[in-house]
C-alpha positions, -999 to 999 in steps of 0.1 A, spaced: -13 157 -11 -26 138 17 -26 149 51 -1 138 79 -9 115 104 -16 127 134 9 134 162 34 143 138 51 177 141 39 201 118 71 204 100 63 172 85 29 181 66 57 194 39 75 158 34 63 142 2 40 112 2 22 96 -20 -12 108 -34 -43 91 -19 -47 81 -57 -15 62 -58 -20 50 -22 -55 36 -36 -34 23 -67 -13 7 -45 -28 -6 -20 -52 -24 -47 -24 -36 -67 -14 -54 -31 -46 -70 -26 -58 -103 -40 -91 -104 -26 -121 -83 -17 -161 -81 -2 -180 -73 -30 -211 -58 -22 -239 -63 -51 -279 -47 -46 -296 -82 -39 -323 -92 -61 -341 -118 -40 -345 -84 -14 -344 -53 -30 -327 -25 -21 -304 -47 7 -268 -47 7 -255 -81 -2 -217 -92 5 -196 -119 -11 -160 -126 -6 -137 -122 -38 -112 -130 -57 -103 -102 -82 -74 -90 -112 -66 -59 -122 -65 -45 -158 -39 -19 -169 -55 10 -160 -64 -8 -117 -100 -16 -127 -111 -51 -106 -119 -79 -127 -139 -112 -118 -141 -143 -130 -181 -154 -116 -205 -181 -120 -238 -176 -136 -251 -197 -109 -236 -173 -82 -256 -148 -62 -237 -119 -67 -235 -126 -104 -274 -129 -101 -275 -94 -84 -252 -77 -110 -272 -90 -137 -300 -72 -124 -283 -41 -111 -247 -42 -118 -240 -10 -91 -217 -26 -65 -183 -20 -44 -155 -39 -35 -136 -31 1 -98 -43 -4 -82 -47 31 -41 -39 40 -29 -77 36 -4 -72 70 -15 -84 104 -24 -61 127 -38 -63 163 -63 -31 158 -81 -40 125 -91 -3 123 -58 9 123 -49 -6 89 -54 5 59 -85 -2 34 -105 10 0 -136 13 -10 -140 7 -45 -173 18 -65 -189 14 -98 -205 -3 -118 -196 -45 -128 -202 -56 -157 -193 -80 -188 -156 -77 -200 -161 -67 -239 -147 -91 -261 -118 -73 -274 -109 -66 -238 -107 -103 -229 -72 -114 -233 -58 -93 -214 -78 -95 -184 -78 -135 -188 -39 -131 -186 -40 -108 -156 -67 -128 -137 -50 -165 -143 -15 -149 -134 -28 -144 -104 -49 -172 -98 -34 -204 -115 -62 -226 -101 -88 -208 -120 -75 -219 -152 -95 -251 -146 -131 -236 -143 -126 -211 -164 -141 -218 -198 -168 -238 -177 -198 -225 -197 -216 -208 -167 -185 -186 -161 -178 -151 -173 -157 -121 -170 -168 -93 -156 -151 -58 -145 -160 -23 -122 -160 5 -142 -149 29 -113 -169 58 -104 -154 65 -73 -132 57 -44 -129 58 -3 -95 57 10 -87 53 46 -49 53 48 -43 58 85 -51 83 112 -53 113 91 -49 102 62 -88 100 44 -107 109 14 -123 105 -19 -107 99 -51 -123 108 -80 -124 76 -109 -103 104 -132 -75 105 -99 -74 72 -97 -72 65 -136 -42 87 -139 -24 73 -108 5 44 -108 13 20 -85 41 30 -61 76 11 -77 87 -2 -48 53 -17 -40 66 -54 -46 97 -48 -25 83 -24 3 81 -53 27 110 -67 20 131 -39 27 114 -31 61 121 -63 71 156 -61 65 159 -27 78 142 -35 113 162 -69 121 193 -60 106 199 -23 105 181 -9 138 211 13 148 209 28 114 171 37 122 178 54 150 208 76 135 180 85 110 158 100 132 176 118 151 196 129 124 180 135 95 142 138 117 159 157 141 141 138 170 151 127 201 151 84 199 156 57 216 149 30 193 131 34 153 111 10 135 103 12 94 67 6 92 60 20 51 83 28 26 75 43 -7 95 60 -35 95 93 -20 103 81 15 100 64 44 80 61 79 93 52 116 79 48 144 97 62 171 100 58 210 113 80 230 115 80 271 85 57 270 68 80 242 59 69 209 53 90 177 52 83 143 83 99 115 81 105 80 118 110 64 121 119 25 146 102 2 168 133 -10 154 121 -49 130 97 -55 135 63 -60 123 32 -85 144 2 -77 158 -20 -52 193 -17 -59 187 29 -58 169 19 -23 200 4 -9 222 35 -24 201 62 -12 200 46 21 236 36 28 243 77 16 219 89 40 237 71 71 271 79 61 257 117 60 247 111 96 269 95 108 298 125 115 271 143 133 264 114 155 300 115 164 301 149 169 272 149 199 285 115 207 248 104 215 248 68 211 220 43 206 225 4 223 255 -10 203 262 14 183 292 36 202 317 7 194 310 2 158 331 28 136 320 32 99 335 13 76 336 25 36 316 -5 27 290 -4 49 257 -5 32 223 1 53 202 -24 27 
């Protein structure tokens, strides 16, 4: 279980989250591209980076599709030890404050009988590449893992082990995560807030969903000019868009009646009385 972010209270370190093995699945499964480091040939023994592309076979290994002609395939050719740091795709004005992998093993050719499906993957997500590649100087190449570095956020750190990481699955809602935030924050803010102090039990002035995974969800939360960060479990876990937007809608209307009851409104919300089709998502 990974560790809570710091600042939380300490009730929180027993909210479910994701693994750091599923966060690495994840986060992976996110990313397009990567800096591959190889062991340069021309130097030995010097770190040398490249920027790249990379697919993903079933069980979250990186696959490339690289030149002959290219350093890097050069470097693995002679010494096929690398890694490959995969970056949080979302914009962010502290770049240390996303979050990022470390990937390492060893890269090298795809086996035959392992071809298809890693051609599949990789041209899925790269159409372009269909027309280089069966040039004659490109290959397919993949990491076999042999370990992992997660930073996740403040607190949340470690090594995964290439069995962890194996085993793990991409979080469900991983395609839909950002799409539900965003809906959330600009039309559902007053919901947010009922949340946390609600279901959080925190004193807010305004919430925003930052992460949300099939276990649960994170807010940030300001309060009299203080800001601290809220994890909030879903009461069972869920896989699909459509169970997001029932879980969520249940979890207001829970709230709801004790908002009333302490009559503690947020901005625009002390006028607005519950309708039975209201729906938070």
């Amino acid at each position: 279980m990974a560790k809570p972010h710091a600042g939380r209270k300490t009730t929180q370190a027993s909210i479910p989250e994701l693994s750091l093995a599923e966060r690495a699945r994840t986060l992976v499964y996110l990313g397009t591209t990567g800096s591959l480091s190889t062991i340069s040939a021309k130097h030995p023994g010097w770190p040398f980076g490249s920027v790249m592309p990379y697919g993903l076979d079933r069980r979250g290994r990186p696959t490339f599709l690289i030149s002959s002609m290219a350093m890097h395939t050069q470097n693995l050719l002679r010494d096929p030890r690398a890694s490959l740091l995969v970056t949080q795709a979302e914009a962010h004005h502290d770049p240390l404050a996303i979050a990022r992998i470390t990937l390492m093993g060893t890269v090298t050719r795809v086996p035959q009988n392992d071809l298809a499906p890693v051609r599949d993957n990789y041209l899925e997500r790269y159409p372009e590449a269909s027309q280089w590649a069966d040039f004659g100087d490109f290959a397919w190449f993949r990491m076999e893992m042999k370990a992992s570095y997660l930073v996740g956020g403040f607190g949340i750190i470690g090594w995964i082990d290439a069995a962890d990481y194996d085993q793990a699955e991409v979080d469900p809602l991983a395609d839909i995560a950002a799409s539900v935030l965003e809906h959330m924050n600009h039309d559902h803010a007053d919901a947010l807030v009922l949340l946390a102090r609600h279901v959080g039990q925190c004193s807010t002035d305004s919430a925003t969903m930052t992460a949300v995974d099939h276990l649960g969800f994170h807010l940030r939360i300001e309060h009299q000019g203080t800001r601290q960060d809220l994890r909030l479990p879903f009461p069972q876990a869920v896989r699909s868009a459509s169970k997001v937007r029932q879980v969520l809608a249940q979890m207001v209307q829970q709230a709801r009646p004790a908002e009333m009851a302490v009559n503690t409104y947020p901005p625009g919300l002390q006028q607005r009385q519950p309708h039975q089709s209201d729906n938070p998502i």
